[in-house]
C-alpha positions as semicolon CSV with decimal commas, in nm:
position;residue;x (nm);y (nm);z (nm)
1;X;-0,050;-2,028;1,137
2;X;-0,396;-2,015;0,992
3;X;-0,540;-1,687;0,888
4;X;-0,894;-1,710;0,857
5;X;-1,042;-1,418;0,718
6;X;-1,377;-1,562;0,587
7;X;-1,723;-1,292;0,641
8;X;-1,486;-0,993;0,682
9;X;-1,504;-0,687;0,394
10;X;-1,154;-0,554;0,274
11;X;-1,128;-0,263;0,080
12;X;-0,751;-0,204;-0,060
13;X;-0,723;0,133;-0,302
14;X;-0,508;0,100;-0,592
15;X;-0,506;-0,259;-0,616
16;X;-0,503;-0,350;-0,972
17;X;-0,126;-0,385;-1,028
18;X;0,175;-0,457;-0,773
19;X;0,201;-0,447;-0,416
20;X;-0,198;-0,344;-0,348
21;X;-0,305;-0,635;-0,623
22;X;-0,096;-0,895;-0,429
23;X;-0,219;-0,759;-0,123
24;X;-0,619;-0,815;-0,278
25;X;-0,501;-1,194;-0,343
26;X;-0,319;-1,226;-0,051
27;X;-0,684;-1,114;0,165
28;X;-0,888;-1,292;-0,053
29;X;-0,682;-1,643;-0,011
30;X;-0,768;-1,591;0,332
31;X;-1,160;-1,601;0,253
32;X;-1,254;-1,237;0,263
33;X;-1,433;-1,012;0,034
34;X;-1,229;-0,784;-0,144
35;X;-1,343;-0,471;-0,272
36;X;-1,089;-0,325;-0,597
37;X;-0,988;-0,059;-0,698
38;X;-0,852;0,194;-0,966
39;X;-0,890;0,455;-1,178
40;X;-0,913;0,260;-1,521
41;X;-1,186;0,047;-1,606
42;X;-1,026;-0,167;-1,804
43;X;-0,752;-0,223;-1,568
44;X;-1,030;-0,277;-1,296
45;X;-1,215;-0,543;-1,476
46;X;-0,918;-0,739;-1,567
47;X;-0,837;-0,783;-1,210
48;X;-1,145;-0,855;-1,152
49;X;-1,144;-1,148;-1,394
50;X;-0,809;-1,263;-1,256
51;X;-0,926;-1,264;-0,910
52;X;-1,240;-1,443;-0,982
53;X;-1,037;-1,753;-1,242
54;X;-0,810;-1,794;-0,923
55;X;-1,124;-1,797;-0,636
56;X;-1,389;-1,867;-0,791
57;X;-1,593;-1,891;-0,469
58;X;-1,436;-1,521;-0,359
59;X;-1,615;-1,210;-0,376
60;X;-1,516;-0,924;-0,515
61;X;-1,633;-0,575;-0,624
62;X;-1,485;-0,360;-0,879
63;X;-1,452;0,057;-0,812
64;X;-1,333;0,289;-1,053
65;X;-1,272;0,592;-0,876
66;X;-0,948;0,812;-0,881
67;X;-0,898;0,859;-0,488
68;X;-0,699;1,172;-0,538
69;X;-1,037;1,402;-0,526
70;X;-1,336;1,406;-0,247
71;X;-1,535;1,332;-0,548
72;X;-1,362;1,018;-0,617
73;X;-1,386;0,897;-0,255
74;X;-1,730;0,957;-0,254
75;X;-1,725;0,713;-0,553
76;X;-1,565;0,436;-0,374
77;X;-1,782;0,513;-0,042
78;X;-2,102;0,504;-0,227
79;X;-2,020;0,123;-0,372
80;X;-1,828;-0,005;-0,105
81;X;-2,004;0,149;0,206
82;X;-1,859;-0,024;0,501
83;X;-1,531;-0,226;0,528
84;X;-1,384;-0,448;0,839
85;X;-1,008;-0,401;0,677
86;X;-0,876;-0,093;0,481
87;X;-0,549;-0,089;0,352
88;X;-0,461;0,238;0,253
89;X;-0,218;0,186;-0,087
90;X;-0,302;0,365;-0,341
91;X;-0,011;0,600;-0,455
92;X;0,299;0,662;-0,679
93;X;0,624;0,850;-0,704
94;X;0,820;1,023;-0,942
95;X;1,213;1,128;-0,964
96;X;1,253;1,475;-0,995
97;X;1,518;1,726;-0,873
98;X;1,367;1,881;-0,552
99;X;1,427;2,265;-0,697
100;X;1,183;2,152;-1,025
101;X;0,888;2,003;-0,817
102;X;0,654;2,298;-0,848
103;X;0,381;2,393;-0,571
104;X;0,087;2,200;-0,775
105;X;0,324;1,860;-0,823
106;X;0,365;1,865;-0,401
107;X;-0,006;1,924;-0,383
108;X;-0,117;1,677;-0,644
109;X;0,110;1,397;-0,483
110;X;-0,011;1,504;-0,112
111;X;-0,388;1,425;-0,236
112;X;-0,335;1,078;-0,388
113;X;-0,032;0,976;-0,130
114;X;-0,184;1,125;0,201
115;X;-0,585;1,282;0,129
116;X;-0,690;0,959;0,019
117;X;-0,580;0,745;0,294
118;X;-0,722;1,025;0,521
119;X;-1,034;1,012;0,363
120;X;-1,098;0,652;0,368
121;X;-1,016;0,619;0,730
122;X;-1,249;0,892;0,830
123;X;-1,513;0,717;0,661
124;X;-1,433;0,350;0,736
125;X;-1,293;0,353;1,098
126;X;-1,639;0,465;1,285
127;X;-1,853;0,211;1,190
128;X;-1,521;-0,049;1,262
129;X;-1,508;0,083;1,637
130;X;-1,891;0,071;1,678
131;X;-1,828;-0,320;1,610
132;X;-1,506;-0,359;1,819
133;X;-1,289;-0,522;1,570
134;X;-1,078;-0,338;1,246
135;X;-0,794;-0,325;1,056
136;X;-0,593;0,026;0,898
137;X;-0,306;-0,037;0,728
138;X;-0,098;0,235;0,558
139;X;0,104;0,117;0,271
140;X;0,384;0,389;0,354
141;X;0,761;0,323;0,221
142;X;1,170;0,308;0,377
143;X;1,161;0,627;0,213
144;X;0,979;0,765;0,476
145;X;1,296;0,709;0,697
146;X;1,591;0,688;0,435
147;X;1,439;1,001;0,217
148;X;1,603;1,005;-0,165
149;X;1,694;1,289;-0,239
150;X;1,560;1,264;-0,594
151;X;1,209;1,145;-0,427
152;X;1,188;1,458;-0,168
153;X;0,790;1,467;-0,217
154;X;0,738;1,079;-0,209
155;X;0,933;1,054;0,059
156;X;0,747;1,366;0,253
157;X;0,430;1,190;0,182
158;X;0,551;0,861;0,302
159;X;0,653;1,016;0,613
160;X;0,313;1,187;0,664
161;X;0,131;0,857;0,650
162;X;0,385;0,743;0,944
163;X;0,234;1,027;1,155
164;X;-0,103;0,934;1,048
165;X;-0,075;0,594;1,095
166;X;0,031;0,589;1,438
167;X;-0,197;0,939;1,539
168;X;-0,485;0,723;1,485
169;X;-0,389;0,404;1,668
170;X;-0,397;0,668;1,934
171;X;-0,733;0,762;1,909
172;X;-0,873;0,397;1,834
173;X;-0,742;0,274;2,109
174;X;-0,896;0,007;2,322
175;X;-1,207;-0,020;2,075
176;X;-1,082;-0,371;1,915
177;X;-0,952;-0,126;1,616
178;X;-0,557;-0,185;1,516
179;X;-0,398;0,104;1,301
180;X;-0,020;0,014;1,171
181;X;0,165;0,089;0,860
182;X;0,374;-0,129;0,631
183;X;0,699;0,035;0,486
184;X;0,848;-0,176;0,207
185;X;1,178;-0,100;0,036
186;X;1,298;-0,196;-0,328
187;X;1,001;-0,433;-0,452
188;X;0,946;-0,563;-0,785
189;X;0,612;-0,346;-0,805
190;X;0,445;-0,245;-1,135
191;X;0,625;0,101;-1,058
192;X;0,981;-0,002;-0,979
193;X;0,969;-0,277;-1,201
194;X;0,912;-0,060;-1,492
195;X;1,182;0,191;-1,395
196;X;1,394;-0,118;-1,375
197;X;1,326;-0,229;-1,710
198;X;1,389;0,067;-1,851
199;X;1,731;0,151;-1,671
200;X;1,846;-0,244;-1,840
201;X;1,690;-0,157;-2,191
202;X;1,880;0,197;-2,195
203;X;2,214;0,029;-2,099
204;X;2,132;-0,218;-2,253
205;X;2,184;-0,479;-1,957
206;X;1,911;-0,746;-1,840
207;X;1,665;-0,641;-1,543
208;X;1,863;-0,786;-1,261
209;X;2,179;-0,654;-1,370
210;X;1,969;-0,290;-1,350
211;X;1,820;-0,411;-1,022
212;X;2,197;-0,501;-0,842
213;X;2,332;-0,159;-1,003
214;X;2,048;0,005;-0,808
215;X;2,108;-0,120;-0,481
216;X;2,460;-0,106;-0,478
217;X;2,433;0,267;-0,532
218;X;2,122;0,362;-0,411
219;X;2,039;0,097;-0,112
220;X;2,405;-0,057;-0,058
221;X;2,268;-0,144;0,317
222;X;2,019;-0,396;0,220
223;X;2,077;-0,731;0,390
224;X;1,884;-0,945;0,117
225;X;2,072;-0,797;-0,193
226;X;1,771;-0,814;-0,384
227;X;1,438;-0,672;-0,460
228;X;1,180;-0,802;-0,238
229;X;0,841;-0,956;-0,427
230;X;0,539;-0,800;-0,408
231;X;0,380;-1,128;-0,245
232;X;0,668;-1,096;0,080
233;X;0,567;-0,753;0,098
234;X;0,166;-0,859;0,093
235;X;0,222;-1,144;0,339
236;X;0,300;-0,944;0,563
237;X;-0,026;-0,680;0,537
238;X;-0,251;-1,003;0,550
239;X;-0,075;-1,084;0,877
240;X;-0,117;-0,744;1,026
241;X;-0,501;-0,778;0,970
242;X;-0,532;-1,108;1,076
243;X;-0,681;-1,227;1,448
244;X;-0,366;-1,316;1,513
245;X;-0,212;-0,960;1,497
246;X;-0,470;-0,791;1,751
247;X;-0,165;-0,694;1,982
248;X;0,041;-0,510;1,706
249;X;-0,121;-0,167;1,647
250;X;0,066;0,182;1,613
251;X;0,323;0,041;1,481
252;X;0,579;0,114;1,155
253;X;0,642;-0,244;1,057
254;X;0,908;-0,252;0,804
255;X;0,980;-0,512;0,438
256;X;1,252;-0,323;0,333
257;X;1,546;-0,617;0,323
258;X;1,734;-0,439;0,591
259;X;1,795;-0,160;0,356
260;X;1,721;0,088;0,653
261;X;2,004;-0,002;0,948
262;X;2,044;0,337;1,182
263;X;1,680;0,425;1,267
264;X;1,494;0,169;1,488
């Protein structure tokens, strides 16, 4: 299968470390423009420098903007007006006992998880269905269907972008406009990775003897035994917003490894 991106305009949020940087590669191997994103500029203009040493014919734009606020959206908007593909990434998580997440933790996760996706397909998805042809993607997570119980707000968010996701398919459909989400599972992101590393260095055990504990007893369903890479989990987001995928649309499309086994 060829995937032949070339003249369309991707914008991915959060995409200067794991899954959304592989997922900027992945697009721009595929010849389109790539606009990045984050909310240092230092970590901005490294992947910038990256991206550009491994295509140098690509094109890419750099936008620091912390999509957690309007006023950081309106950032990103302003340099990036107009996008064929968004994939909506940008997020994070953090372990914490459910009765110690206060009310502004839940509401500061909600705006970067949920608001910024939100935002960025209210703005994006017009101009895409005035031109018949666009691609949403939702970065959401198996925790949206398996929900930790140490990861009660991630996993609410997650959840949220499900119905989000697959609300707007709804209205976008017919215009040439697909709307899916993506829901990995253990990945060797910047995120897990690090949490990985510093489970081994504090039992003083290597990475993948950390990473095998984990799944045994936190994911002892997965079917791969491993932690997926963030480069399976972006190969299959460049698929979705390929030609190729224009019958998949409102659909939860899951890289988890088989970790999730009783909900279809």
């Amino acid at each position: 299968m060829n995937i032949d991106l070339t003249g369309r305009k991707a914008v991915v949020t959060g995409s200067t470390a794991g899954i959304g940087r592989a997922i900027a590669e992945g697009l721009a191997r595929t010849g389109a423009s790539v606009v990045i994103n984050g909310r240092r500029e230092d970590r901005v203009a490294a992947t910038l420098r990256e991206l550009r040493a491994l295509f140098p014919k690509g094109e890419f734009i750099g936008v620091v903007a912390d999509l957690a606020t309007p006023e950081g959206a309106a950032d990103l908007f302003a340099r990036a007006p107009d996008a064929d593909i968004l994939v909506n990434n940008v997020g994070t998580g953090r372990a914490k006992p459910f009765f110690e997440i206060g009310d502004s933790e839940w509401i500061d996760l909600f705006e970067l998880n949920v608001m910024s996706g939100i935002r960025a397909s209210r703005h994006y998805v017009p101009n895409m269905m005035k031109r018949g042809w666009g691609r949403v993607v939702f970065i959401s997570s198996e925790s949206a269907l398996a929900i930790p119980v140490d990861l009660i707000d991630y996993a609410m968010t997650k959840t949220a972008q499900l119905a989000i996701s697959r609300g707007l398919a709804e209205v976008v459909g017919g215009t040439g406009v697909t709307v899916n989400s993506v829901l990995p599972g253990p990945t060797n992101s910047e995120i897990m990775g690090g949490w990985m590393k510093a489970s081994a260095e504090a039992q003083g055990i290597t990475q993948e003897e950390a990473e095998q504990q984990f799944l045994k007893t936190t994911r002892p369903t997965t079917l791969i035994k491993r932690f997926a890479t963030t480069e399976e989990v972006a190969n299959l987001v460049v698929y979705v917003c390929s030609e190729q995928a224009s019958a998949t649309t409102g659909a939860s499309l899951r890289v988890d490894g088989g970790v999730v086994r009783t909900i279809a």
